[in-house]
N, C-alpha and C positions, 0 to 999 in steps of 0.2 A: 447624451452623445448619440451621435447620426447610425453608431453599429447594433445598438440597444433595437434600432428600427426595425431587426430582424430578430422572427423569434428565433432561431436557432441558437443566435448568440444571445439571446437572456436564458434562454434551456441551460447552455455550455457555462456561462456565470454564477446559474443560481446553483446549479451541480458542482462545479468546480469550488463553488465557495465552499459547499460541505466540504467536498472532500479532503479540501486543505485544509481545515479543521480539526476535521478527524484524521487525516493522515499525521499533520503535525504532534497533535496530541498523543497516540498511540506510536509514535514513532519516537519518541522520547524516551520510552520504555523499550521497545526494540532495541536502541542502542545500549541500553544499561542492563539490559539483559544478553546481551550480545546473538544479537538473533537476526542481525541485518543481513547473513547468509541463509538463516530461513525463509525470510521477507523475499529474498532473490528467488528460491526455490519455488515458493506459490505460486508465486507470477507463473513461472515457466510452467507448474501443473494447473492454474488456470487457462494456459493457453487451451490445454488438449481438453479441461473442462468447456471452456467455451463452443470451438471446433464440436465437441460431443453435443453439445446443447444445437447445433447449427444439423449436426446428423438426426439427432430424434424428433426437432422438430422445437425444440427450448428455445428463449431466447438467450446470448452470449450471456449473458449475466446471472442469470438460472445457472447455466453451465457451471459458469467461473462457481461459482456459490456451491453447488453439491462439489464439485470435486477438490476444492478449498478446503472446505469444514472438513470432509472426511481423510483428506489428507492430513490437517491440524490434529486428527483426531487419532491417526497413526502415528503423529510425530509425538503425542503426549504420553500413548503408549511405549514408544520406542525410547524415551527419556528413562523409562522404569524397566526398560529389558537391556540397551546398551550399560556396556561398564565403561564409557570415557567418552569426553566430548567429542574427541577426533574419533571416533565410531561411529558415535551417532551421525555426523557429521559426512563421515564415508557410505553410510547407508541413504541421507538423504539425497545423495548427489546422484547418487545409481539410482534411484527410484526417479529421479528429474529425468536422468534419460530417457528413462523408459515411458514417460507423460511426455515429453517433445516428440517423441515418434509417432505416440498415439494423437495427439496433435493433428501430424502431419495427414495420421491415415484417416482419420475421421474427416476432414479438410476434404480428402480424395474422394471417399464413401461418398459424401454429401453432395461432392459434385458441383461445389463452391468454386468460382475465379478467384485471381490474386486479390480482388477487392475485398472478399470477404476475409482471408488471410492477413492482409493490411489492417483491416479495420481490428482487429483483436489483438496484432502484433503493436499498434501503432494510436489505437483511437480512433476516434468519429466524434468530432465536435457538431459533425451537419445534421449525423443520424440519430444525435435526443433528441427524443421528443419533450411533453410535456408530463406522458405517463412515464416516461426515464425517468423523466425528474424528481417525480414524485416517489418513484419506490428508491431513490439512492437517497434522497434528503432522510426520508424515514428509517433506511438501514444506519445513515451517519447519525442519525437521532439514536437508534437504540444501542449502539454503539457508544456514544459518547456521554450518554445515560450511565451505562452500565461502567465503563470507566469510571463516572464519579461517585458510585456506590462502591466501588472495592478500593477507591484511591488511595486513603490511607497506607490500607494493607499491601497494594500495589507497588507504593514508592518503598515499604520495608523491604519485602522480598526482592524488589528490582534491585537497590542499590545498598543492603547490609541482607544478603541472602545466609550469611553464619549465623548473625546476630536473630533474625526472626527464626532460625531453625532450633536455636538455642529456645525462645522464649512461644517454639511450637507457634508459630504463624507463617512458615512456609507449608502451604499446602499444596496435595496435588488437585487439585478440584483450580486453586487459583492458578495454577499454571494452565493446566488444561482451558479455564475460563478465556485468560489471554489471548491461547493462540487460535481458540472459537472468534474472538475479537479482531486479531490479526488478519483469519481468513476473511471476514467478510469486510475487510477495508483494502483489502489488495483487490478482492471481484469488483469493490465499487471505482475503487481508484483507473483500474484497469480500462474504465469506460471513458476516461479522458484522456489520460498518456499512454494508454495500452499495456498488455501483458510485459509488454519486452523491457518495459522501461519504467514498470510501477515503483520499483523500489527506490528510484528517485526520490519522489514523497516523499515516500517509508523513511528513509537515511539522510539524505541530503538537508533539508531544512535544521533537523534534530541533532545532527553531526555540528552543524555551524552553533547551532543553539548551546550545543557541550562546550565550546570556545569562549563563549560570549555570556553568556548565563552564570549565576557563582549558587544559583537556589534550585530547586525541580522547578518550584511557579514562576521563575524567570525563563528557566528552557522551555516550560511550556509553550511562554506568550511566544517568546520570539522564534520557536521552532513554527508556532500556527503565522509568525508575522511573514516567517519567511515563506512558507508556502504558499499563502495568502499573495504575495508578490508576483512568486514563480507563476502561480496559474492565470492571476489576473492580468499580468503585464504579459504573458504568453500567449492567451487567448488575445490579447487588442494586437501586440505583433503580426502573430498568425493571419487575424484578419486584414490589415494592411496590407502583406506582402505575399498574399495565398500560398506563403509556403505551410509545411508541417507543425503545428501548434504545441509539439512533442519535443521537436528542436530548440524551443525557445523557450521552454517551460525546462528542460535540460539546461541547456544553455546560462539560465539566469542563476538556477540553483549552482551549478558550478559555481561562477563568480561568486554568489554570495559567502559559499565554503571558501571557495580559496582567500578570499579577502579577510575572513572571520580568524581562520589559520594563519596568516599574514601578522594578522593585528595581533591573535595570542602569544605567536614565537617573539613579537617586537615586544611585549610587554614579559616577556619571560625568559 
């Protein structure tokens, strides 16, 4: 096809394709662990990681990455100091704050226009390169790796979390391992539909997949089919009508939920 003729859009395709890979897959797990509200929270403290990475001199995605992980890294602590999910939950919301702000000022420090704001709120399909490519293919690589080394144990804990605590295979090391997972596919994801709107992946594909699926290896496929969709048919839109690539990678995953929802209330 005549858009392939440019690199940026084979950068945006070979990137995107991981990422809807590994968002779809690890986003299956987010919903069965109910973490689709942590998923939302990264994003927003990847923004101000980014922004920080744009003040020292990082690139966005460095950023998103330290302040990701280390934030993953307080949430897994905070699971063993909170005594209720709505606490934990209250705690991480006020910590989100306070990384949107830092966001903002680090934005100012740096002395960045709106462009550079935009591009971390919203993506940059123009600004991969081909060394992008390479270092997001490789994080969805070891990312997706490591998901199929703990998989077993992953589908116990995610979806009979009594059952494996009864038979001593809920662990915290695998929790913790997760949301080390979780961060680095919201920094990678971030580089296509942006901080503001990563959790699309994350949720939306996986959500439709829980409607449509009756197995985990069935939500898998069709949670990676759906995003696989969202991105590709988002990115050929995008380039058609020079609108936002963000919008129609949005856009598609909607419908595909609302239709999936559609279909499960008609059959039930």
């Amino acid at each position: 096809m005549y858009l392939f003729a440019f690199e940026y859009m084979r950068n945006a395709y070979l990137a995107g394709t991981f990422i809807a890979i590994t968002c779809g897959i690890i986003g299956v797990f987010v919903i069965a662990r109910n973490m689709a509200f942590l998923a939302h929270t990264l994003a927003e403290i990847g923004f101000a990681g980014a922004a920080f990475g744009l003040f020292v001199g990082l690139t966005s995605l460095q950023g998103m990455l330290l302040f990701t992980i280390l934030s993953a890294l307080f949430v897994g602590q905070l699971g063993d100091i909170a005594n209720s999910t709505s606490q934990r939950e209250s705690s991480i919301s006020a910590v989100s704050g306070i990384f949107i702000g830092m966001g903002i000022l680090f934005l100012s420090l740096a002395n960045k226009n709106a462009s550079s704001a935009t591009n971390i709120l919203f993506g940059s399909v123009i600004g991969i390169s081909i060394h992008d490519v390479v270092q997001l293919i490789c994080l969805s690589i070891i990312v997706l790796i490591t998901i199929t080394c703990i998989y077993r144990k992953l589908i116990f804990d995610s979806y009979d979390r009594i059952g494996a605590r009864a038979q001593g295979l809920s662990k915290h090391w695998l929790s913790l391992l997760f949301l080390l997972l979780l961060a680095i596919s919201v920094s990678i994801s971030a580089q296509i539909v942006g901080s503001l709107l990563v959790f699309i992946l994350l949720t939306l594909p996986s959500s439709t997949a829980k409607y449509l699926g009756r197995t985990v290896p069935q939500m898998l496929i069709i949670a990676v089919l759906c995003a696989l969709i969202g991105v590709w048919l988002g990115l050929y839109l995008g380039y058609l009508t020079n609108l936002p690539v963000t919008f129609f990678i949005a856009l598609i995953e909607f419908i595909l939920y609302f239709t999936a929802l559609l279909y499960y209330q008609h059959q039930h």
